[in-house]
N, C-alpha and C positions, 0 to 999 in steps of 0.2 A: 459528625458532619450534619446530620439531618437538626441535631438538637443544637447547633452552632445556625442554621438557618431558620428555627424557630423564633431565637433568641434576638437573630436582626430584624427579621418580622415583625415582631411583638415590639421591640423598639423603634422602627418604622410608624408601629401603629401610633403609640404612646406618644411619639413627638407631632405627628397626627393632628392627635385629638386636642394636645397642651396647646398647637400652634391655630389651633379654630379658637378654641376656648379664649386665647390672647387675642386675636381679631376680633370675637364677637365682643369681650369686654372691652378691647379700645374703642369701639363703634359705638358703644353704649356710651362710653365715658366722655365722646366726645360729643355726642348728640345732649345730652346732659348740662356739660358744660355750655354749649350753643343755645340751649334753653334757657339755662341759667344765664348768662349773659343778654339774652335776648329779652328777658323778663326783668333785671335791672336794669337797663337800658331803658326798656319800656314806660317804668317808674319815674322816670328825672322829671322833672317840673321845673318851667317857667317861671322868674317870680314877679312881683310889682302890678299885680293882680288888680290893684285900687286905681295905679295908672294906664289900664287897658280899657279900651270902650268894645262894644260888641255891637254888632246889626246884626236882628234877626226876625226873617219873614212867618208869617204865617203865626203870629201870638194869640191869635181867641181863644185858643185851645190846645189841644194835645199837646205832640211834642212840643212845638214852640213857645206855650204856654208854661209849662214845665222847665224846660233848659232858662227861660228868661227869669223864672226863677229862682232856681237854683243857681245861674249863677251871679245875680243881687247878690244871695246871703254869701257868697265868696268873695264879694268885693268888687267887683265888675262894676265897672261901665256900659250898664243894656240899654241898648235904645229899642225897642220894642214893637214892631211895626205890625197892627191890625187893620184887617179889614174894615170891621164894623166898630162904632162909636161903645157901644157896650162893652166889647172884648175888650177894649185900648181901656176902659174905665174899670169894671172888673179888675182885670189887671193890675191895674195903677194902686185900687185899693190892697190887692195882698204882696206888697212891694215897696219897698223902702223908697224914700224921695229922690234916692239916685237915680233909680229907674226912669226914663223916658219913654212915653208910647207917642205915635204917631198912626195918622192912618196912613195907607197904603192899599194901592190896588195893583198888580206888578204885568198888569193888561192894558198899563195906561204912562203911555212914556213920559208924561207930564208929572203923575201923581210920582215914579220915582225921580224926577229930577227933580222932586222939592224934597223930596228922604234923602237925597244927595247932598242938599243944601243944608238941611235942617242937619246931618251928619255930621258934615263939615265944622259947622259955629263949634258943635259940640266937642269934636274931636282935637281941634286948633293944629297945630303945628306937628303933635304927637302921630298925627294917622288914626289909621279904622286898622283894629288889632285882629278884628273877626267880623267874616263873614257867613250869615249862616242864611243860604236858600231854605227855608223848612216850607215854605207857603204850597199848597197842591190842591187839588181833587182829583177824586176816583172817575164822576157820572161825568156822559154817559159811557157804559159798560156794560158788556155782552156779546151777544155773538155777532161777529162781523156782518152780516147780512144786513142784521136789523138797523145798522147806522145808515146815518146820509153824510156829506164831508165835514157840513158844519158840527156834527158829532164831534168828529173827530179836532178840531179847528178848537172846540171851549176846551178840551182838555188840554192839547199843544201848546196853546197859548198862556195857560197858567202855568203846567210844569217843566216843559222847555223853553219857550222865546223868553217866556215870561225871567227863567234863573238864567238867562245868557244875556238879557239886556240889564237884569240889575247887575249881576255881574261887572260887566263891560263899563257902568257908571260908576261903579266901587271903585275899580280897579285904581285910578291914581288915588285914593286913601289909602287904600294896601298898601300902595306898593310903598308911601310915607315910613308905615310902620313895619314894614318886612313880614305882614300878616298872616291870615290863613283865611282860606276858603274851603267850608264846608257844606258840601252838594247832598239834599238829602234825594237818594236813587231809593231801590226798593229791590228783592228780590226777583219784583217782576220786570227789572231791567236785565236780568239773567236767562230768566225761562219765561217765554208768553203764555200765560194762563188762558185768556181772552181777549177777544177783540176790544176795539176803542181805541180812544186815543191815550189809555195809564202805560200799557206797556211799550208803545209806540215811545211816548215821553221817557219812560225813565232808561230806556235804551240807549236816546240820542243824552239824557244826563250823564250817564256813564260816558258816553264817546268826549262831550264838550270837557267833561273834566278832567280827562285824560290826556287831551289836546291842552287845556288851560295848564295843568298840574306840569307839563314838561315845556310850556313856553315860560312861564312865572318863576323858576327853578333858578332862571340866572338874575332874577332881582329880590330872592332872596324868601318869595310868597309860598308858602307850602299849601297843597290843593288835597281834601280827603272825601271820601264817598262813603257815604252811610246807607248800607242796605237793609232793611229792618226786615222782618220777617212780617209774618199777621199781628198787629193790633189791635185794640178794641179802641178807635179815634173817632173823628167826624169823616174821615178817608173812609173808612168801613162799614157803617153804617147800616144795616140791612132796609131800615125805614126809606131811606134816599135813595138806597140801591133798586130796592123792590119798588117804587114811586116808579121811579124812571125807567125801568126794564119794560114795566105795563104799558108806560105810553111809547117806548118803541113797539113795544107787541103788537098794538091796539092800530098804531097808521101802517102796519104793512099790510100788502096787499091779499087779499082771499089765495091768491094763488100760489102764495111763500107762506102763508102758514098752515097750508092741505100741507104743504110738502114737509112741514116740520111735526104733525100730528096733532089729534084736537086736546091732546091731554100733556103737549112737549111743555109749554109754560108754566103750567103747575107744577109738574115735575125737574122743573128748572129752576122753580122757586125753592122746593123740598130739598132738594142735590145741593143747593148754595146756603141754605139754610143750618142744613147739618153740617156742612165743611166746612163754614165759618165760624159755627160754631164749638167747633174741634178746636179748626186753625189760634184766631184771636187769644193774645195774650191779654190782660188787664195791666199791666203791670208795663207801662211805660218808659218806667225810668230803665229801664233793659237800651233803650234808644238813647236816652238823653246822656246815659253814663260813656256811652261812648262818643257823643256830639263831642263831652265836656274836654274828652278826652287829648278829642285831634283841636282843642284850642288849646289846652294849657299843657300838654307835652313837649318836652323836648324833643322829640322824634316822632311825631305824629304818625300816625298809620298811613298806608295810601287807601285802605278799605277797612271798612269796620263789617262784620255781620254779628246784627242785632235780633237776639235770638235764638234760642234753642232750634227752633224749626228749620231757621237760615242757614245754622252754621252745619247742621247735622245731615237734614234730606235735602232742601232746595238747591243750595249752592253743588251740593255733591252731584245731586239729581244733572242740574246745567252742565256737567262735565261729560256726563255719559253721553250715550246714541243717543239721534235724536227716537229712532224707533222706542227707546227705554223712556222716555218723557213722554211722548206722545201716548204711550198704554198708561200710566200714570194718570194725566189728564184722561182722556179717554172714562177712566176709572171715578174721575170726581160728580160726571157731569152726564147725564141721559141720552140718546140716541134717537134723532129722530127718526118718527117713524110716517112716512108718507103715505099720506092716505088716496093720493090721484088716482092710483090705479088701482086701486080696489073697487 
C-alpha cells in the first residue's frame, strides 16, 4: 500500500514537472515566434524611392544634415530646408543635383508658406511623401529660476509652434501622398532633466503627435517620434550652453544667487561638464537610421529610441517613481548651498 502511494506521488510529480517544462517551452516558442515575425515585418520596405520627395527641417547640421543625405544617395527627393545661407550651400555642395535647399526659418509663418509653395512646384500632383520636423534648440537652459518667459517663449517657439505650424501647412501635401510625418521629440520629452523651455517643447511634441498620429490614421498619413538619447549636435553644445548659463547667472539678482551659493555655478558647469561628457554619443547616424526608417518602412514604428542610453536607463528610468528619477537627477547636478544665513 505504502509503495502503491509512492508510486502515484512520484508520478504526480513527473507529470508536474513534464507539464511546467511544456508551458515554459510553449511561452518561449511563442514569444520567439512573435519576434520573429515582428522583426520581418519590421524589414518590408516601400519601393519607387526616386518618385518620393522629402521635407526636412533643420539641414545646417546634425541630424538633418545627415538624413538629407543619406537619403539623396538612395534616391530620394530631399528638399532641404536651412537656416542659414551657408548650411543650404554646404549642403548643396556634398549632394547630388536632385537635392533642393531652401532657406527656412519655422518662427516665421511667412518664410514657411513659401517652403509650402516652393514644395508644391516640386512635388506636382504626386504629394510630399515625407515629413521630417528635425529643426530645434537646446538655449536657454538651466534651472528654472534663472529664466524669465521670454526664455522660455525662444525655445517653444522653434521646437513646438514652430513643428505644429509647419505641420499644419504640409498636411494637404501628405495627405496627396498618403505620407508620413516624422517629429523629432528627445528623451527629454520623457523625463525633465532641467528647466527651460527643451523639455517643456519636446513634451508637448510628443502630445501633438499623438494627437496628429490618431487623427491622420483615417487619410492614410502615418505619424512617428524619434527620441534620441545624448548627442554630440549643435543642440549640445557645451560652448553655447555654458555662453548662455553665464548670462543667466550674471542678471539674477544678489539675493538668488546668496541663496544658491558663491561656488553653485562653477560647480554647475563641472556636473554638466562631466555628464555630457559621459552622456553624448558622436555617432549620429544611431538617429538618422531610425529617421530613415519610419519613412521607408512598410510599418513604420509609432516611436523610435535612438540610442543605447534611451533605450536602456532613460526611457526605463521614465517608467519608474518619480521619487527613483528624481535621486537620479538629484545625483547629476550639485545642491545649493545658501549662504543668507550664515
Amino acid at each position: 500500500m505504502v509503495a502503491m502511494v509512492s508510486t502515484d506521488s512520484l508520478m504526480t510529480y513527473l507529470l508536474e514537472v513534464i507539464l511546467s517544462h511544456l508551458v515554459l517551452t510553449s511561452a518561449l516558442l511563442v514569444a520567439a515566434l512573435t519576434a520573429t515575425r515582428w522583426l520581418i515585418r519590421d524589414s518590408y520596405k516601400v519601393g519607387g524611392f526616386s518618385q518620393k520627395h522629402v521635407f526636412i527641417t533643420g539641414c545646417d547640421s546634425g541630424f538633418g544634415n545627415l538624413l538629407a543625405r543619406q537619403l539623396d544617395r538612395k534616391g530620394f527627393h530631399v528638399i532641404a530646408a536651412c537656416l542659414t545661407e551657408k548650411g543650404a550651400a554646404d549642403l548643396a555642395a556634398e549632394a547630388s543635383p536632385r537635392l533642393k535647399t531652401l532657406l527656412l526659418n519655422v518662427t516665421d509663418s511667412e518664410s514657411i508658406r513659401r517652403a509650402v509653395e516652393f514644395a508644391s512646384r516640386e512635388v506636382g500632383e504626386r504629394g510630399l511623401w515625407g515629413l521630417v520636423n528635425n529643426a530645434g534648440r537646446s538655449i536657454p537652459i538651466g534651472p528654472t529660476e534663472w529664466m524669465q518667459l521670454e526664455d522660455f517663449t525662444k525655445v517653444l517657439d522653434v521646437n513646438l509652434i514652430g513643428v505644429i505650424e509647419v505641420t499644419l501647412q504640409f498636411l494637404p501635401l501628405l495627405k496627396k501622398a498618403q505620407g508620413r510625418v516624422v517629429n523629432v521629440a528627445s528623451i527629454l520629452g520623457r523625463l525633465s532633466l532641467t528647466g527651460g523651455g527643451y523639455c517643456l517643447s519636446k513634451y508637448g511634441v510628443e502630445a501633438f503627435s499623438d494627437s496628429l498620429r490618431r487623427d491622420m490614421q483615417h487619410f492614410g498619413i502615418k505619424v512617428s517620434i524619434i527620441e534620441p538619447g545624448f548627442f554630440k549636435t549643435g543642440v549640445t553644445r557645451l560652448d553655447f550652453i555654458e555662453a548662455d548659463l553665464q548670462r543667466l547667472w550674471t542678471r539674477l539678482p544678489q539675493d538668488a544667487k546668496a541663496s544658491y551659493g558663491a561656488t553653485y555655478f562653477e560647480d554647475y558647469l563641472k556636473a554638466q561638464d562631466f555628464s555630457m561628457g559621459i552622456l553624448c554619443s558622436p555617432d549620429i547616424s544611431k538617429v538618422t537610421r531610425c529617421m530613415e526608417h519610419a519613412l521607408t518602412a512598410h510599418f513604420p514604428r509609432t516611436r523610435y529610441s535612438a540610442g543605447w542610453d534611451a533605450k536602456f536607463f532613460w526611457i526605463p528610468l521614465s517608467y519608474l517613481p518619480s521619487f527613483v528619477s528624481d535621486f537620479v537627477v538629484s545625483a547629476l547636478l550639485p545642491s545649493p548651498k545658501d549662504e543668507r544665513s550664515i
